[in-house]
C-alpha positions as CSV (number, residue, x, y, z in Angstrom):
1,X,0.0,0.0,0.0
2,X,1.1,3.4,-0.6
3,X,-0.1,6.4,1.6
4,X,-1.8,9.1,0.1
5,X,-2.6,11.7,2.7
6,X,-2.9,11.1,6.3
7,X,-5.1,14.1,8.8
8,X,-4.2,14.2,12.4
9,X,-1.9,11.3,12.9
10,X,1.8,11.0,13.3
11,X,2.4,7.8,14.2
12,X,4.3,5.3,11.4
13,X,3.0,2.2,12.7
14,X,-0.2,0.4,12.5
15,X,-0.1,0.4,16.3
16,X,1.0,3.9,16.9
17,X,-2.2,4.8,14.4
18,X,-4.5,2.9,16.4
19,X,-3.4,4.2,19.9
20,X,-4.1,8.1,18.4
21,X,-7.7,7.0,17.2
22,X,-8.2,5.4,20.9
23,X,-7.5,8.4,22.5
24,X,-9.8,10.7,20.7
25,X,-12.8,7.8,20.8
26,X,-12.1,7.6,24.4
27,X,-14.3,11.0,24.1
28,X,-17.2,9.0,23.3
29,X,-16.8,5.6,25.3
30,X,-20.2,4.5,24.5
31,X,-19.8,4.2,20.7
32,X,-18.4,1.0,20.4
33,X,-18.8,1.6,16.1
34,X,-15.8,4.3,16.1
35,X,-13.8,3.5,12.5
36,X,-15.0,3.7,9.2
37,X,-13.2,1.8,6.9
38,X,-14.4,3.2,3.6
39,X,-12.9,2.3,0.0
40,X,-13.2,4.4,-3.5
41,X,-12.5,2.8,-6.3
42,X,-11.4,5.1,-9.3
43,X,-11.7,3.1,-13.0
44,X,-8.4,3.4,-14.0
45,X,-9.4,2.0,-17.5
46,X,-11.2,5.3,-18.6
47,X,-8.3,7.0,-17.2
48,X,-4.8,7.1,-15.7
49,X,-4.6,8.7,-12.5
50,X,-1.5,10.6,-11.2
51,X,-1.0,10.3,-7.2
52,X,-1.5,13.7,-6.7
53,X,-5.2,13.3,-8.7
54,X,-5.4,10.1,-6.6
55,X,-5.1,12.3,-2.9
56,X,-7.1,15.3,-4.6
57,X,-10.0,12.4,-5.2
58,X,-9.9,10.7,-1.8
59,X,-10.0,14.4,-0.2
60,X,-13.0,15.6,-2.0
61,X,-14.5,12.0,-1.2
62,X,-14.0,12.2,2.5
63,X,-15.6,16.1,2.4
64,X,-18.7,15.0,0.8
65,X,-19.1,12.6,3.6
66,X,-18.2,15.4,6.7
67,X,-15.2,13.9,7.5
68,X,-12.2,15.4,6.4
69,X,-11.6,17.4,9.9
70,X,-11.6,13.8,11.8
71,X,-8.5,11.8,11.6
72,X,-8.1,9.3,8.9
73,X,-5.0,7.3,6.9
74,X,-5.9,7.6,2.9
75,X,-3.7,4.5,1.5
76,X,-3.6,3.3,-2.4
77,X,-3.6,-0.2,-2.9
78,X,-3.0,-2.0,-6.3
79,X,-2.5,-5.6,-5.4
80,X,-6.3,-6.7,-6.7
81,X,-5.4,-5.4,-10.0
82,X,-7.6,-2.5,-10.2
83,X,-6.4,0.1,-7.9
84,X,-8.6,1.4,-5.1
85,X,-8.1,3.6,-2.2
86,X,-8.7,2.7,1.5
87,X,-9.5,5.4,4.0
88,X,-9.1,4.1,7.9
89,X,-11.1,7.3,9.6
90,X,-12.0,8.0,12.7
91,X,-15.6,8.2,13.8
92,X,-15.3,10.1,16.8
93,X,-14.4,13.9,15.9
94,X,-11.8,16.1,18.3
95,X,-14.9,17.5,19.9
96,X,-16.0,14.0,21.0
97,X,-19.2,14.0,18.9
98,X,-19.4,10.7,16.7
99,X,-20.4,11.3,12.8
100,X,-23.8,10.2,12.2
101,X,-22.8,6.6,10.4
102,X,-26.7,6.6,8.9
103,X,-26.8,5.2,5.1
104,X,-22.9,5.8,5.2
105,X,-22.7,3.1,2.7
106,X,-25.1,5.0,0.6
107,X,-23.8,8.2,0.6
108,X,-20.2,7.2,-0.1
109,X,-21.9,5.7,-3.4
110,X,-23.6,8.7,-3.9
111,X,-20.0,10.8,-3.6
112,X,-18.1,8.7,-6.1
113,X,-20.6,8.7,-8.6
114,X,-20.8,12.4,-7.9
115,X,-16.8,12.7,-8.3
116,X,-17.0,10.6,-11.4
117,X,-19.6,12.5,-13.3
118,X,-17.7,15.5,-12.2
119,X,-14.8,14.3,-14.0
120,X,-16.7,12.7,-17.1
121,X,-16.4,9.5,-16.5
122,X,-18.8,6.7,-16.3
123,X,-20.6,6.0,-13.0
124,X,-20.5,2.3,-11.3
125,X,-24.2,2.6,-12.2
126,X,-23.6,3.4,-16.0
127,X,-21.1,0.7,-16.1
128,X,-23.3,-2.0,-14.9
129,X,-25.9,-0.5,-17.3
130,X,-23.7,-1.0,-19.9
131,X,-22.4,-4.6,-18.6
132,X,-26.4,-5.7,-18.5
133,X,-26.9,-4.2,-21.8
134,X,-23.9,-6.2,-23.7
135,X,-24.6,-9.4,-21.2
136,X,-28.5,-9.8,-22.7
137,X,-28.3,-12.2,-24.9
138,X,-26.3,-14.3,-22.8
139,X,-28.6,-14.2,-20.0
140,X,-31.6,-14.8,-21.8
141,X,-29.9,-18.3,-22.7
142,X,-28.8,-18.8,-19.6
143,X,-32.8,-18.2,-17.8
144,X,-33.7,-20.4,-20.9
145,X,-31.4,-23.3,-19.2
146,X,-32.4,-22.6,-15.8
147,X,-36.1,-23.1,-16.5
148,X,-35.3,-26.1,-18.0
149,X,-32.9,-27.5,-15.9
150,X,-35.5,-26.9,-12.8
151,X,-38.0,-28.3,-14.3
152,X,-37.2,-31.9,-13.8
153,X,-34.6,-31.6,-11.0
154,X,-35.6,-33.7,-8.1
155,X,-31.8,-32.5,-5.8
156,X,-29.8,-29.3,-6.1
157,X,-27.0,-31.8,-7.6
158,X,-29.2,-32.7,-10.3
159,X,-30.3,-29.1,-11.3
160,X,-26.3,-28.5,-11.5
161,X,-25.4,-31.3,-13.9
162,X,-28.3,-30.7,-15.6
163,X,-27.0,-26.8,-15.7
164,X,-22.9,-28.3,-16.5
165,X,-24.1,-30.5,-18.8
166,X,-26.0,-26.9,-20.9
167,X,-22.6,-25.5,-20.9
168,X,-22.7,-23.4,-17.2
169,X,-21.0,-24.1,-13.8
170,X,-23.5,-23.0,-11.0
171,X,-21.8,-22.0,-8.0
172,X,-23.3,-21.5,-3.9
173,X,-23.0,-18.2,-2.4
174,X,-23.0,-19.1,1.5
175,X,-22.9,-16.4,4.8
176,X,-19.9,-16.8,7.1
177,X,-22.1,-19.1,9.2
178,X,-21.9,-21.5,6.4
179,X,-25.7,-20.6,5.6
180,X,-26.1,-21.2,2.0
181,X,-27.2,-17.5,1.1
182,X,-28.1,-17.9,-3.0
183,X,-25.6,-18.5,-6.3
184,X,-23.9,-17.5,-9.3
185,X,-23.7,-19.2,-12.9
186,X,-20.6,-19.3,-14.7
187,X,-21.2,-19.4,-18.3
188,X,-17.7,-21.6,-19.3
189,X,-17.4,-20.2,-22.7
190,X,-16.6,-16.2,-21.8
191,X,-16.2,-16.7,-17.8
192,X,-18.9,-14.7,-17.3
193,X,-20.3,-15.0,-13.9
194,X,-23.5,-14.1,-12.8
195,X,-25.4,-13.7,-9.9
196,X,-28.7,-15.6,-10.0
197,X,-30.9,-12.3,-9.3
198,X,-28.8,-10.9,-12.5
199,X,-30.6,-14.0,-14.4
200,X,-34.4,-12.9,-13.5
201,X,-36.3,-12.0,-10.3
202,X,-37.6,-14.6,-10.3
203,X,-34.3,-16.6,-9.9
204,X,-33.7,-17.1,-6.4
205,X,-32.3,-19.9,-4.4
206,X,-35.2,-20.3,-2.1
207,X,-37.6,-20.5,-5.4
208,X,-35.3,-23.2,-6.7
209,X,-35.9,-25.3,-3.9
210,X,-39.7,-25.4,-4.0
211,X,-39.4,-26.1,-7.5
212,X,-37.3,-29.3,-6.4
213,X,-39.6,-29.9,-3.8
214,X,-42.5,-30.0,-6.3
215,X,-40.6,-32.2,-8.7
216,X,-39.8,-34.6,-6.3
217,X,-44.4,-34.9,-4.9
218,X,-45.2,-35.2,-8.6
219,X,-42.5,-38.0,-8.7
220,X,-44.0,-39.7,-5.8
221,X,-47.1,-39.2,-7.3
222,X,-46.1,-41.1,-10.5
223,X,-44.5,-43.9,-9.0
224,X,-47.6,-44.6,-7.2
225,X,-50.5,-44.3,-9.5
226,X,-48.1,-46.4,-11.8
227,X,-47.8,-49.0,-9.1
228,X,-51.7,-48.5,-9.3
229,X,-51.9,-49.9,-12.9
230,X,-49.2,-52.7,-12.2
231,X,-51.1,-54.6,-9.3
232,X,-53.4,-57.5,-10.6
233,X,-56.7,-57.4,-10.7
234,X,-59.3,-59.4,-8.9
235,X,-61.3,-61.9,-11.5
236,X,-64.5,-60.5,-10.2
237,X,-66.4,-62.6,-13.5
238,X,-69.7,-64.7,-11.9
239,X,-68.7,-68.3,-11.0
240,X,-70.4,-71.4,-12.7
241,X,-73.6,-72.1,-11.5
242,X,-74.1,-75.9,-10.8
């Protein structure tokens, strides 16, 4: 990581940062919430950023959200591939007030798309627009084999061969408990990978698994009205009268 700009702070360690955030949120014990830990991720494809540009960015960022008087670390990072800064900042300002942390996740969306149209370049929202546009056809095929492959599933394993077999890897999304939360489908041909919502609204985990549960009554249900037909029947014709 490389820093950017730093407000408030002189310490060179990770520790020596951290014990000059602890003393200001020892203002304001009972906020327990007291660092952001915001990222801002500049698309470095429409254009090439100097570092200056890069701390210039980050600043304006962290003034749209009220927090450029509190102390924060702005840090680049570039390992991922696509460059992204990292702001550590501290919730508690130097008059022991803590920043109202309501929709913060919304409002540093808001900022950067602000910061990027500011600039003329696309949004996050244009370039998922764009992305959905390009990606139709290739969804609509996909939603094809879905239905199709759901349809007759009786077990999540079958749906997935069923899914493989059409040309697309399907993949669980699970919650750190281990809680299976929904999944993607990798189309093998481009390595496009989707999340099942991207698919159709109607594409949902849960929704899957009633179909499944469906398939497998009418199954039942099959086997045992064709056991029905299979049993002998009584020779109910009159007997000989003597």
């Amino acid at each position: 990581a490389v820093e950017l700009d730093r407000n408030m702070i002189s310490g060179e360690t990770p520790t020596e940062i951290l014990a000059e955030f602890r003393e200001i949120q020892s203002l304001k014990p009972s906020i327990t919430k007291n660092t952001y830990s915001i990222y801002l991720s500049p698309d470095n494809v429409q254009k090439e950023f100097t570092k200056d540009q890069l701390q210039e960015l980050g600043q304006e960022h962290l003034k749209e959200l009220g927090l450029e008087k509190n102390q924060y670390l702005m840090t680049l990072h570039t390992s991922t591939g696509k460059p992204h800064i990292h702001f550590q900042v501290n919730r508690i300002g130097f008059d022991g007030q803590a920043h109202n942390d309501s929709n913060i996740s919304k409002k540093a969306q808001e900022s950067a798309e602000k910061l990027a149209k500011e600039r003329g370049l696309l949004t996050a929202k244009d370039i998922r627009k764009m992305h959905k546009e390009k990606t139709k056809e290739l969804r609509k095929e996909i939603h094809q084999a879905y239905n199709q492959s759901k349809s007759k599933a009786t077990s999540f394993e079958e749906f997935a061969r069923s899914m493989h077999n059409r040309g697309y890897n399907v993949e669980l999304t699970k919650q750190r408990s281990g809680k299976i939360q929904g999944f993607r489908i990798v189309d093998r041909q481009s390595s496009q990978s989707f999340k099942a919502s991207e698919i159709g609204k109607e594409v949902r985990y849960g929704k899957l698994e009633m179909s499944i549960s469906e398939n497998i009554q009418q199954k039942i249900k099959k086997e045992k009205e064709a056991q029905i037909e299979l049993k002998p029947k009584r020779d109910r014709s009159p007997g000989l009268s003597r």
